[in-house]
Backbone as CSV, one residue per row, in Angstrom:
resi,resn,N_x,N_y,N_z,CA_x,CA_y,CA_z,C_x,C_y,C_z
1,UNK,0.831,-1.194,0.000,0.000,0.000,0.000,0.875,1.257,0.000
2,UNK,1.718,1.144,1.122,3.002,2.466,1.117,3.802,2.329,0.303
3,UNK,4.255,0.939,-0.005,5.344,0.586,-0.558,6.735,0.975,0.157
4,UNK,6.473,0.198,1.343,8.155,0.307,2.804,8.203,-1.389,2.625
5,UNK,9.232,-1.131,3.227,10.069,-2.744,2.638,9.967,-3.410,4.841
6,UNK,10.371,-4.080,4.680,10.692,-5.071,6.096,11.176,-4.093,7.313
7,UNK,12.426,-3.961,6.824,13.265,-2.785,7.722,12.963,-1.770,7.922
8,UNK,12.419,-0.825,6.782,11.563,0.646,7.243,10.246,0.162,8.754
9,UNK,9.543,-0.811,8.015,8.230,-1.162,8.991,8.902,-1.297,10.094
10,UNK,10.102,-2.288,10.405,10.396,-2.559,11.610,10.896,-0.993,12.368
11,UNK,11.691,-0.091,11.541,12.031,0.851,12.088,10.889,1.766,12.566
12,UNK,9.818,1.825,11.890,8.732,2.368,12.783,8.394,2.258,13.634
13,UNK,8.058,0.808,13.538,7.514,-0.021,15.056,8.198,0.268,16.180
14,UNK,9.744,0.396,15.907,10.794,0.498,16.770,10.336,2.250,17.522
15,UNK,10.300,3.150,16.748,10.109,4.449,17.106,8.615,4.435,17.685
16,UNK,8.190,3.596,17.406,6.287,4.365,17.877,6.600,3.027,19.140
17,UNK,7.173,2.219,19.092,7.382,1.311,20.941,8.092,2.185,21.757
18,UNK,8.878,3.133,21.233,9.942,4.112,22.374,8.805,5.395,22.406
19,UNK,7.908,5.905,21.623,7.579,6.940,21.397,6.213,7.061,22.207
20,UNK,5.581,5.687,22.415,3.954,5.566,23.136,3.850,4.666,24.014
21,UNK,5.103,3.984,23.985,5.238,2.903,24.939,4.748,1.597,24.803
22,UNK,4.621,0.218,25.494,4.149,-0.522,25.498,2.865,-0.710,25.906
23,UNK,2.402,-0.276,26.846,0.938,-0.095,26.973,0.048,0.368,26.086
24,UNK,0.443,1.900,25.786,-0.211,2.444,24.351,-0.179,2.180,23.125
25,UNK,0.718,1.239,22.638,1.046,0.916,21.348,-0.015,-0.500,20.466
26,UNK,-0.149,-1.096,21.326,-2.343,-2.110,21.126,-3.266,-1.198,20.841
27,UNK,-3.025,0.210,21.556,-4.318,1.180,21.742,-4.440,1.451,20.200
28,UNK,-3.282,2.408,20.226,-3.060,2.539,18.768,-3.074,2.230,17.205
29,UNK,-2.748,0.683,17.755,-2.323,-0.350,16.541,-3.952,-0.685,16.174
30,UNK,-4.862,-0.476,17.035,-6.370,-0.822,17.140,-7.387,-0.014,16.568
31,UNK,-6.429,1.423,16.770,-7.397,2.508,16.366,-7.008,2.963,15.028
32,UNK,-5.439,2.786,14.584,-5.377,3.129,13.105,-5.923,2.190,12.525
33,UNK,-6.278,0.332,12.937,-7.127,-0.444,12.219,-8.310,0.140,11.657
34,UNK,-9.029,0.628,12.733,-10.504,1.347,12.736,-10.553,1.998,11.800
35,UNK,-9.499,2.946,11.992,-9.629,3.641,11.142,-9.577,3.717,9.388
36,UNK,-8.897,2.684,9.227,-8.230,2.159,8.121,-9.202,1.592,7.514
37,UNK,-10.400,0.624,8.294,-11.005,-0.082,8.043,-12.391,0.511,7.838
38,UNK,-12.988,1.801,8.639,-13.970,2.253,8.208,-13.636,3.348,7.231
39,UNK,-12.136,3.843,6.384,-11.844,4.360,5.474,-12.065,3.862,3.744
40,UNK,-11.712,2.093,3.800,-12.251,1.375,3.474,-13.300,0.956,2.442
41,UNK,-14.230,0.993,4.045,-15.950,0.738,3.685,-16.504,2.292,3.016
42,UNK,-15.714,3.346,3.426,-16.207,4.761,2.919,-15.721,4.839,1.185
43,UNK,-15.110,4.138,0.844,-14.576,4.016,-0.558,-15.183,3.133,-1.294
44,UNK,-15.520,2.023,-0.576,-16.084,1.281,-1.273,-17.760,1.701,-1.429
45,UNK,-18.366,2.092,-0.907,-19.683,2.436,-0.574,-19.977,3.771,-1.188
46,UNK,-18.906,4.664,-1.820,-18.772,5.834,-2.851,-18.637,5.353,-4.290
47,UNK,-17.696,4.000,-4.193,-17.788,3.339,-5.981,-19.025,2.496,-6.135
48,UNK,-19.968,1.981,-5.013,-21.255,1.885,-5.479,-21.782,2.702,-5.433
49,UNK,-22.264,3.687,-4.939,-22.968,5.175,-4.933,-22.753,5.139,-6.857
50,UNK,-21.239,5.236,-6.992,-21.279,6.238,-8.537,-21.468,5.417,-9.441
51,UNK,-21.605,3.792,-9.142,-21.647,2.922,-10.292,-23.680,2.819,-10.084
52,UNK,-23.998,2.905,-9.337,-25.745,3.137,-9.315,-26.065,4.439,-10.095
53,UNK,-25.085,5.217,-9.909,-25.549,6.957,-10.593,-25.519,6.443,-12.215
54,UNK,-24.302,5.702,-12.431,-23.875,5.904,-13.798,-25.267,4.650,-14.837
55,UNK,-25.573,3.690,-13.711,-26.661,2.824,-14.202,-27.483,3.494,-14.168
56,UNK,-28.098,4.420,-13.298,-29.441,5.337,-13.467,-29.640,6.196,-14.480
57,UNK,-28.424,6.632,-15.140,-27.675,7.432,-16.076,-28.193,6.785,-17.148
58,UNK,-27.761,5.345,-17.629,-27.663,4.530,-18.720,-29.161,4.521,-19.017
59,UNK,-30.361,4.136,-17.802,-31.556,3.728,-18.282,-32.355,4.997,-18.600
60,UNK,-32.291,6.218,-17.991,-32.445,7.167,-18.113,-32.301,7.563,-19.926
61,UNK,-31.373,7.392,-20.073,-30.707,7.721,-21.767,-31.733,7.181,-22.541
62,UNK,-31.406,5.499,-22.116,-32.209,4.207,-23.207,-33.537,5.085,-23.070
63,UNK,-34.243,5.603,-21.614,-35.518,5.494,-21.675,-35.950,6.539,-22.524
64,UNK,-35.472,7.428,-22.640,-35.857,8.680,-23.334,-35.759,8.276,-25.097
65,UNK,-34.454,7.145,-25.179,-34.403,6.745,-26.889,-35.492,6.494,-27.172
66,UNK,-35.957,5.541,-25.955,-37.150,4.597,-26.681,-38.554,5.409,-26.697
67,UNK,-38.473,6.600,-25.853,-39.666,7.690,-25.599,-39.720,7.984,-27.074
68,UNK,-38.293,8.481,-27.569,-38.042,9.262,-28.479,-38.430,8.481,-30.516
69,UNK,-37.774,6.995,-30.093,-38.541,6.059,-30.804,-39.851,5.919,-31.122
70,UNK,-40.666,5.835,-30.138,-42.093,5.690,-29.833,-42.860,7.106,-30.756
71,UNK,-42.235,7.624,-30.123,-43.252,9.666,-30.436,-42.792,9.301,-32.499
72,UNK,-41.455,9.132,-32.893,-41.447,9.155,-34.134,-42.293,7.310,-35.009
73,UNK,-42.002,6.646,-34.382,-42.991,5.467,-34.997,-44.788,6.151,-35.034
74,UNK,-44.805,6.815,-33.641,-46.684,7.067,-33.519,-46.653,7.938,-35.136
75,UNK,-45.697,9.095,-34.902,-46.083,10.395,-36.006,-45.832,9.586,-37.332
76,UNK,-45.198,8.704,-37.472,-44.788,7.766,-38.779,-46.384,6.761,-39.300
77,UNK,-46.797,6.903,-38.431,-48.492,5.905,-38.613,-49.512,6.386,-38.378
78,UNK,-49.071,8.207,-37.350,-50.255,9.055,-37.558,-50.471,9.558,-39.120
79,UNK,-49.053,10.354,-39.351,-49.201,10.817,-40.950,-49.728,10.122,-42.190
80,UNK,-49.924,8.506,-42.802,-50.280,8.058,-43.394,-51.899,8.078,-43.083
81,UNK,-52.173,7.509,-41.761,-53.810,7.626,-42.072,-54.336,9.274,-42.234
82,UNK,-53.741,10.161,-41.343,-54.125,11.291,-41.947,-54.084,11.421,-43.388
83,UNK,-53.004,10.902,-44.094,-53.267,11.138,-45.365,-54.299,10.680,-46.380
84,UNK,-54.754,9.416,-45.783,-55.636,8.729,-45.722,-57.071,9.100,-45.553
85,UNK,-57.370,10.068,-44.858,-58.318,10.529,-44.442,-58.745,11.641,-45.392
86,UNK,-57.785,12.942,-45.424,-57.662,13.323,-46.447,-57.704,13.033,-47.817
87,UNK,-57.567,12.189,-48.038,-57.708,11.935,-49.600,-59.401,11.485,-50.096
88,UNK,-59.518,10.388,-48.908,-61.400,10.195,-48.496,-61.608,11.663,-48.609
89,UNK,-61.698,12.391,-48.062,-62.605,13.821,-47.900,-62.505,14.394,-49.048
90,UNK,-61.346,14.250,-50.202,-61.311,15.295,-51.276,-62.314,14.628,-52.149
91,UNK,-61.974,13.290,-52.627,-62.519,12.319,-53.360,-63.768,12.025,-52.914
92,UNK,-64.321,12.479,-51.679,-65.569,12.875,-51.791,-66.505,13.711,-51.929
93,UNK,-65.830,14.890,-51.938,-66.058,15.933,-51.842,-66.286,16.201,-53.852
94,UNK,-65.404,15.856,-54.484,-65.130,15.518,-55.411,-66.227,15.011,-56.632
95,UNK,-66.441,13.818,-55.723,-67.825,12.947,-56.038,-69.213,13.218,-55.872
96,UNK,-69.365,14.627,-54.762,-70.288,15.013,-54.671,-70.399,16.217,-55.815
97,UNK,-69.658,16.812,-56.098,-69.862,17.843,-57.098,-70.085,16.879,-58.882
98,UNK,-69.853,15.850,-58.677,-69.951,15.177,-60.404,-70.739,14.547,-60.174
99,UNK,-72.186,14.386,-61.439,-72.692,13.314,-61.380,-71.636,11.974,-61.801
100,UNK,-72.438,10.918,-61.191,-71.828,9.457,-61.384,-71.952,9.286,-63.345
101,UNK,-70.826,9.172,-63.862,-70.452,8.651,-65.091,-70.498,7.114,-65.142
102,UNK,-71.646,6.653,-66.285,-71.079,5.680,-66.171,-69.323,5.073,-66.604
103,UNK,-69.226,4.061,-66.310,-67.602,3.445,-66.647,-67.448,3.344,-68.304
104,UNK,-67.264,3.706,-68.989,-66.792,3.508,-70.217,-66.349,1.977,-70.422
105,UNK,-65.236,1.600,-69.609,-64.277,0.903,-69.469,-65.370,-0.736,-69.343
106,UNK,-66.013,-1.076,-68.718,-66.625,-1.666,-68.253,-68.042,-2.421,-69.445
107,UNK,-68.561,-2.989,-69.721,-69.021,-3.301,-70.635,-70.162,-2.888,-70.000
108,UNK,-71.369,-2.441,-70.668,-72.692,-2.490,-70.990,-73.687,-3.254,-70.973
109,UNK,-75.141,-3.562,-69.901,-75.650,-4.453,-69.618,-77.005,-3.952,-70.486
């Protein structure tokens, strides 16, 4: 983690046994654990925090594609029958101003 080799560590140990004594030096060795250890869980519990943000992120995106999908498929199948509709209304409109011809095309009964 520090990257100290055998001899540095031991030389610490050596200074913090002359420096806090033997009694205090468990106290210590207990509480930088703690500390170390609920430093830790505070890191780890921030890279799930941001990996939930970044998934909320992702569906968020998709959801709006597929919003965005949806709105252009509806207007893609609204516009044809409107056109649809329209063309009924001219062509009838159409039909109401002409009398009915017969078909030329069609043979004669």
């Amino acid at each position: 983690m520090f990257n100290i080799g055998f001899s540095e560590a031991l030389l610490i140990f050596l200074v913090a046994l002359v420096v806090l004594g033997p009694e205090r030096l468990p106290e210590v060795g207990r509480f930088l654990a703690k500390i170390t250890l609920e430093f830790k869980k505070a890191v780890d519990e921030l890279k799930k925090e941001l990996e939930i943000e970044e998934v909320e992120r992702d569906i968020k995106e998709a959801k709006d594609e597929l919003e965005q999908l949806v709105k252009e498929t509806k207007e893609g199948l609204d516009n044809p029958l409107k056109l649809l509709e329209e063309f009924k209304e001219e062509n009838k409109k159409s039909a109401e101003g002409h009398p009915k011809e017969p078909n030329k095309d069609l043979p004669q009964q």
